[in-house]
C-alpha positions in Angstrom: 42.1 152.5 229.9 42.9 151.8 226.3 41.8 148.0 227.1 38.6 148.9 228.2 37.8 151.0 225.3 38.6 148.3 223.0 36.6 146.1 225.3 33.2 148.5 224.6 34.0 148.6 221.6 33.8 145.0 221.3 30.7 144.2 223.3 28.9 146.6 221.6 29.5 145.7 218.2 28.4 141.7 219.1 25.3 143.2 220.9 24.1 145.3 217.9 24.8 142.7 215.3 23.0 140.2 217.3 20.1 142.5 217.9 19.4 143.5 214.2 16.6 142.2 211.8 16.2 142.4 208.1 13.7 142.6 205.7 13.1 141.8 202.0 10.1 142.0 200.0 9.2 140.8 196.9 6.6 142.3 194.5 4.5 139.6 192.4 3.0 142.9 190.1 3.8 145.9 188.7 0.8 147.9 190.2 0.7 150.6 191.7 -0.3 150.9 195.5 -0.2 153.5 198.4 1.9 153.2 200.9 -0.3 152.1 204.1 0.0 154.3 207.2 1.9 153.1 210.1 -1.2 152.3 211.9 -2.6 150.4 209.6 -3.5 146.7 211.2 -2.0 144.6 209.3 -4.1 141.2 209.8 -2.5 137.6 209.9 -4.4 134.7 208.4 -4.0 131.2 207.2 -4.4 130.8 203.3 -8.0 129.0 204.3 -9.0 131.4 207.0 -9.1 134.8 205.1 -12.1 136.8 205.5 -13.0 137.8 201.3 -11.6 137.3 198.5 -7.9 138.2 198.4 -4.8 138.9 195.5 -1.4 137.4 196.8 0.8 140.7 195.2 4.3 139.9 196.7 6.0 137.6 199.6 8.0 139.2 202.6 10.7 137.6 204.2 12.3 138.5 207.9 15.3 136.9 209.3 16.4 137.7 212.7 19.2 138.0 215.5 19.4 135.4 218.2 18.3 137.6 220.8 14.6 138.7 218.6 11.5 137.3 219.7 8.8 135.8 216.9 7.2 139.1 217.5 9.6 141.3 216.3 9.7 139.5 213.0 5.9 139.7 212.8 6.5 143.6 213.2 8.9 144.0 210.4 7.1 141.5 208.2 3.9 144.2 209.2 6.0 146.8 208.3 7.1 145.6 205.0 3.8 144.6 203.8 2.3 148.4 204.9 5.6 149.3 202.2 4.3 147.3 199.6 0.7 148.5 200.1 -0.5 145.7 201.2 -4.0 144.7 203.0 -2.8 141.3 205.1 -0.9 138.7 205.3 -1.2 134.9 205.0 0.4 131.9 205.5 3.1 132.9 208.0 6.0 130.3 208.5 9.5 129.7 209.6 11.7 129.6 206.8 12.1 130.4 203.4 9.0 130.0 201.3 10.0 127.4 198.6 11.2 128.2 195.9 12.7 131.4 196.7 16.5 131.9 196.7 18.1 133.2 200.1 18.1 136.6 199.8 21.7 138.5 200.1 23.0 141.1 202.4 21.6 142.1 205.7 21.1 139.5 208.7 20.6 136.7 205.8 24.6 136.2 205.2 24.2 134.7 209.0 22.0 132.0 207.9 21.0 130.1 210.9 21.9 132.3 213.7 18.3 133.9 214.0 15.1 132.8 212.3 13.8 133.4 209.5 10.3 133.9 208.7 8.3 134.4 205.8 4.6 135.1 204.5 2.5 136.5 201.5 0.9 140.0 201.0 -2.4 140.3 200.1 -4.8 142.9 199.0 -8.7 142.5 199.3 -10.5 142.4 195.5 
């Protein structure tokens, strides 16, 4: 009994840690913006693609477990950028933007057992 216990135990430590995703963002400015509601659509465009004219105000950075699909980063790096009060985002890509030191803590100690996945925030002027 004691075995299997320790066995659960086990299996569902490993599952969770390989099921988690982290997020960092990074604020460019020092203003002041709302927090966007939950619903909020977050668009995703390339640099050259966006609709109007645009401020980059931070960068957002999601890294991943093994068992994530692209998606799932998309929604946290979403999620983030509603935080940061954010419009959209552009220029999505796998890996660290450059220049930007790996962040600490979180799924990012694991380095390459996930992805990671990064993009700017942007509000419209």
């Amino acid at each position: 009994m004691r075995s299997i216990i320790i066995y659960s135990l086990t299996f569902f430590l490993i599952s969770s840690l390989f099921g988690c995703a982290t997020t960092r963002g990074v604020l460019h400015d020092k203003a002041e913006r709302q927090v966007k509601p939950k619903d909020y659509n977050v668009e995703i465009y390339a640099a050259y693609g966006a609709p109007r004219p645009y401020k980059v105000i931070g960068t957002v950075i999601a890294s991943t477990g093994p068992f994530h699909h692209v998606m799932d980063a998309i929604e946290h790096l979403q999620d983030e950028a509603r935080k940061m009060g954010g419009d959209a985002l552009i220029d999505l890509a796998q890996g660290m933007p450059k220049g930007e030191p790996m962040p600490e803590g979180g799924w990012f100690i694991f380095g390459g057992t996930g992805e990671i996945w990064s993009t700017k925030v942007i509000v419209w002027e």
